[in-house]
N, C-alpha and C positions, 0 to 999 in steps of 0.2 A: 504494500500500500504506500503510495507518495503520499510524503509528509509535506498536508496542506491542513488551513482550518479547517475547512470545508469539512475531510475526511478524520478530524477530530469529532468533529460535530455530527457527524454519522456514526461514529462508536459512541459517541454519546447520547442519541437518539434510538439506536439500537439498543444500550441498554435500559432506557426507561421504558420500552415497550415492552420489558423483560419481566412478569410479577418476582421473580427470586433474585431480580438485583435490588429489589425498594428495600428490602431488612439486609442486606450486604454491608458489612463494613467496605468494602474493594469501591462500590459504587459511591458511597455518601464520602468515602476520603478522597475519593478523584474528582468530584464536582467540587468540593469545597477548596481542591486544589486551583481546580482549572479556574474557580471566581473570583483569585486572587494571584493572575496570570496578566498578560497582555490581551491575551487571547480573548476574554471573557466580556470584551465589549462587540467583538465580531460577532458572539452571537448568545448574547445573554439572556435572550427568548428559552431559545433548549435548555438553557442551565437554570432558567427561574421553573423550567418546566419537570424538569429533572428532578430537580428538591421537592416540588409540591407530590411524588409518589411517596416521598422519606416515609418509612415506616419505622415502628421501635427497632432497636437495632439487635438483630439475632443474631448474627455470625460474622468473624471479620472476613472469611473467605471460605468459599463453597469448593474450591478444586474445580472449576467446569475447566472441559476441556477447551473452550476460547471464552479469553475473558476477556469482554469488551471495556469495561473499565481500564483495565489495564490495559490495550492495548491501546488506548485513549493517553490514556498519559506516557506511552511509548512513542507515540508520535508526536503529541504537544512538546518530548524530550527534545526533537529534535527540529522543533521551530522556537523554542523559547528557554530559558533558564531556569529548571524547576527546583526548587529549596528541598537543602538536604531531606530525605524520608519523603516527599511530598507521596500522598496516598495512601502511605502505608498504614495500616493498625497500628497501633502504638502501646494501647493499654496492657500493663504488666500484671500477667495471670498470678492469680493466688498459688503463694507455697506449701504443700503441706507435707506432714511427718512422713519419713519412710523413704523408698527408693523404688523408682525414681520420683524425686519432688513435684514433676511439674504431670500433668495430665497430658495426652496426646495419642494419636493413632499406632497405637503399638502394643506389643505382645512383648511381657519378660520372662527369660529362658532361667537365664541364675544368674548369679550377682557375681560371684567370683570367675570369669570366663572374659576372655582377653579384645571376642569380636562386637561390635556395634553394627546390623546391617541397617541401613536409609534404605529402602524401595520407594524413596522419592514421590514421584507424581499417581505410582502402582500401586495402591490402595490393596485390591486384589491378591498381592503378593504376598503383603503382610503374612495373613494366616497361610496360606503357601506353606513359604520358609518353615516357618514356626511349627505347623506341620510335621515337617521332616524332620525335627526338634537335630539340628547341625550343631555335630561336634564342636565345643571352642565360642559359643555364641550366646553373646549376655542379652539381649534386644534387638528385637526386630520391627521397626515400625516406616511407618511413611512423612512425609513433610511437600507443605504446599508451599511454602513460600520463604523467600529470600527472607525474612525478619525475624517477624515471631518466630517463625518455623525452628527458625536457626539458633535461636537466641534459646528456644527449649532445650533444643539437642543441645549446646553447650552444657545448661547447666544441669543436665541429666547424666550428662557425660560426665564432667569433674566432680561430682559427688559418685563418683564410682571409679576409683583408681584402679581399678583390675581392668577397666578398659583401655587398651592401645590402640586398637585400629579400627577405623571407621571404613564400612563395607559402603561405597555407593553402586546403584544398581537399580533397575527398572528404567520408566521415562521422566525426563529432565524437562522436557518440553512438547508434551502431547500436544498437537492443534497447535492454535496461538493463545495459550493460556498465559503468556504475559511474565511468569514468573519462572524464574531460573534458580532454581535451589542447591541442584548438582554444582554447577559450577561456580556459583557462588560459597558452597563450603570449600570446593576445591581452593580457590582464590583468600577465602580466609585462613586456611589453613597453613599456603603458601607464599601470603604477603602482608596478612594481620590488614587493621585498620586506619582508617587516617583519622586526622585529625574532628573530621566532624563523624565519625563514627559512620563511616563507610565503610563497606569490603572495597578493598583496595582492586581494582581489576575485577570486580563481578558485572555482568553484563548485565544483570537483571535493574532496573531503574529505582527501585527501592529498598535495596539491602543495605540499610543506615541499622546498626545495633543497638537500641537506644536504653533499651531496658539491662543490660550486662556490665559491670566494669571491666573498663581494658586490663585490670591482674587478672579477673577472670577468662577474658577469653584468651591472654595469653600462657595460661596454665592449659587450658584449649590443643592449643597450636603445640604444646611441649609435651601435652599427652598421647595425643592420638597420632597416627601418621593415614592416608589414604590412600583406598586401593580401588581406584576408578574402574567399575564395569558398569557404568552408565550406561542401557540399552540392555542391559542384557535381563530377561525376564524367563529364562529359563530354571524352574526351581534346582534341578539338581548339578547347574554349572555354577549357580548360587551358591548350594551349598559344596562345592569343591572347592571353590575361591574362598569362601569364610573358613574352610578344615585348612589351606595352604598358611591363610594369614593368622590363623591361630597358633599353628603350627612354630611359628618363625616370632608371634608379637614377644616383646621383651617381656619383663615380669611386672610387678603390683609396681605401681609408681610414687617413688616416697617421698618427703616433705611434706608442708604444711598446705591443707588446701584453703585456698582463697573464700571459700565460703563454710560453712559448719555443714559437717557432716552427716548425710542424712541418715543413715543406718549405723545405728549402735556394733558396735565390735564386741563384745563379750567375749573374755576367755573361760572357758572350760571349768568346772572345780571341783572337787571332791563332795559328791552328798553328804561325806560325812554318817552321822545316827540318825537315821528315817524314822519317822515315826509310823506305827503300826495302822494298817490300815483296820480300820473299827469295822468294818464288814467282813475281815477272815482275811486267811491266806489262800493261796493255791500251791497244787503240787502237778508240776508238771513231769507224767511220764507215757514213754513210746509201749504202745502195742504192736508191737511189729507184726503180728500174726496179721491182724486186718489193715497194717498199714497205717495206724490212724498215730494221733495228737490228741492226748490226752487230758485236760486241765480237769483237778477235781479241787472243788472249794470247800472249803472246811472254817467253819465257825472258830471264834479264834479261843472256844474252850476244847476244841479238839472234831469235832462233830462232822462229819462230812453230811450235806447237806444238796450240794449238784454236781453233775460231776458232767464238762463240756467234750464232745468227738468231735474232731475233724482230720482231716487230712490238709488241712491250712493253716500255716500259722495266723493271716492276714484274719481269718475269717473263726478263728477260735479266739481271738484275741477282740475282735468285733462281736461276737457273741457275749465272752466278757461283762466287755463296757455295756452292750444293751440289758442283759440283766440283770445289770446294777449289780455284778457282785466285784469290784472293782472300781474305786470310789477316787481312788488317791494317785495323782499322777506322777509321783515318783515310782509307785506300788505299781502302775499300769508301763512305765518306762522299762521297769525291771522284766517286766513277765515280758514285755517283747522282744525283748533281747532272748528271753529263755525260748519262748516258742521258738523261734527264728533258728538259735543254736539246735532246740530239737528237729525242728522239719529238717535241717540238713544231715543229722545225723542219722532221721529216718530215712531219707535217699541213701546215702553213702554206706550205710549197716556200717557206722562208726559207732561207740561203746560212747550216751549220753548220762551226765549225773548234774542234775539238778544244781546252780551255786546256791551258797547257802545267801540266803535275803538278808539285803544289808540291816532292817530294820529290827531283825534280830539275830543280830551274829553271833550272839553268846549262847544264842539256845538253836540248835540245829534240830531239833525234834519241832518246834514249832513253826519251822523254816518251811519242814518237808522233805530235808537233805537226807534224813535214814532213811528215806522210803524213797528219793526221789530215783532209783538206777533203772534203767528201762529193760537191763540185761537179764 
């Protein structure tokens, strides 16, 4: 399209005949842009007409595959002077506890895992991947836009130092949807920001990072490194590209991070003296003749009272919990370890004995330990 008013004023009339651009943040930041342009006496008719759709504002960007807003003020870039962000959303999303902080179109795999994949403008993909649950890969989500978009990934990304490599992949620029997100993290990645808080070298007309501080996104740029497969929407060339770069990413990345950490570290400790569960013990032993898993519960004056089969530890231990004879989640922590060690000893015909329960280590008759041998 040549960059004339004229063909401004036609993406801008286009999208007010549009009902899903009146609640668009994309559409209400670009008119208010363009009325405060050179442009906007050449044809302030459209743009008075443009505002009077404004409805309450529901989303700052829908992902259509052409977005006329934006490509409105793509080509207004290139007859006039637009101020830094001009367009773009700006409002900075609520943080909340946990990992990752910020909300967004994305699936997490596990926390300690070295890949980040973007599938970018592929929505679709998302669950794909995720899907395939790929070796080495912490998150998997998509992003529509140079700003917000990018500004979440940042700080999803450095509250999670086990991350090093961001996977880009899917489409960067379906249609003319206006917004470049692929190569605009490529470009932050590789030249950081200027001084009005621009991506340096992003093509996209609105990648200004307004909601992030520059320690932060240069903690960003020292974390992660990228491995451009932009285009490429094949799930399982996806997932060979995320197994190679997990493969290779360096380790947990140390010092102090630029902002408070959203997931608690907890080390390990000793239970120590459990206290007794007030609903009985169990005793867990193998019947190998029928193959089964046996939990018998006993009142805690000695009394047996039910006694659970299965051939599951999962599902004996479920059993358990639903009949409430298993109250206490250290008491229920223990006995899954025990089933678990039995089911495999009942595979294997290895020689299984009961440990004695921490909650009463001095008394092994009330543990179940004399009686627990399945031999």
């Amino acid at each position: 399209m040549k960059a004339t008013s004229r063909s401004v004023e036609v993406l801008v009339e286009t999208a007010t005949a549009a009902a899903k651009c009146h609640k668009c943040g994309c559409f209400q930041d670009s008119v208010a842009t363009l009325e405060h342009t050179e442009l906007s006496s050449q044809f302030a008719g459209t743009l008075g007409r443009a505002r009077a759709t404004f409805g309450a504002r529901a989303y700052d960007c829908l992902g259509c595959e052409v977005c006329w807003p934006a490509d409105a003020l793509n080509v207004a870039s290139e007859l006039v002077e637009l101020p830094a962000g001009a367009g773009c959303p700006t409002e900075e999303p609520s943080r909340r506890v946990g990992w990752p902080p910020y909300p967004g179109e994305y699936q997490v795999l596990r926390f300690a895992a070295p890949v980040a994949v973007c599938t970018l403008h592929s929505r679709g993909l998302v669950s794909a991947v995720a899907d395939a649950t790929p070796e080495g890969v912490s998150i998997v989500g998509a992003v529509q836009t140079e700003n917000l978009g990018i500004e979440r990934i940042i700080e999803n990304v450095v509250s999670n130092p086990h991350i090093r490599v961001l996977l880009l992949c899917g489409a960067d620029t379906p249609g003319r949807v206006g917004h470049f997100p692929g190569q605009s993290l490529l470009s932050l990645v590789e030249k950081g920001l200027d001084e009005r808080k621009r991506i340096v070298g992003a093509k996209g007309k609105r990648p200004v990072l307004r909601n992030v501080d520059p320690d932060l996104v240069g903690r960003f740029r020292l974390q992660v490194s990228v491995v451009d497969a932009r285009g490429e929407e094949r799930v399982d060339e996806v997932v060979r590209r995320a197994a190679v770069a997990a493969s290779t990413a360096p380790g947990l990345l140390a010092g102090e991070l630029p902002i408070e950490r959203s997931v608690r570290i907890v080390p390990a400790r000793s239970p120590g003296r459990l206290t007794l569960d007030p609903d009985g013990y169990v005793v867990v032993v193998l019947d190998r003749r029928r193959g089964l898993l046996v939990a018998e519960h006993y009142q805690n004056d000695g009394v047996l009272g039910t006694v659970v089969e299965g051939g599951d530890a999962v599902e004996v231990m479920s059993t358990l919990l639903d009949e409430g004879l298993v109250t206490r989640l250290d008491h229920a922590a223990y006995l899954g370890r025990e089933l678990a060690l039995a089911e495999r000893s009942l595979h294997e015909g290895t020689p299984y004995v009961q440990d004695q329960a921490p909650e009463r280590a001095s008394d092994a008759e009330s543990c179940g330990c004399k009686s627990a041998c399945g031999e």
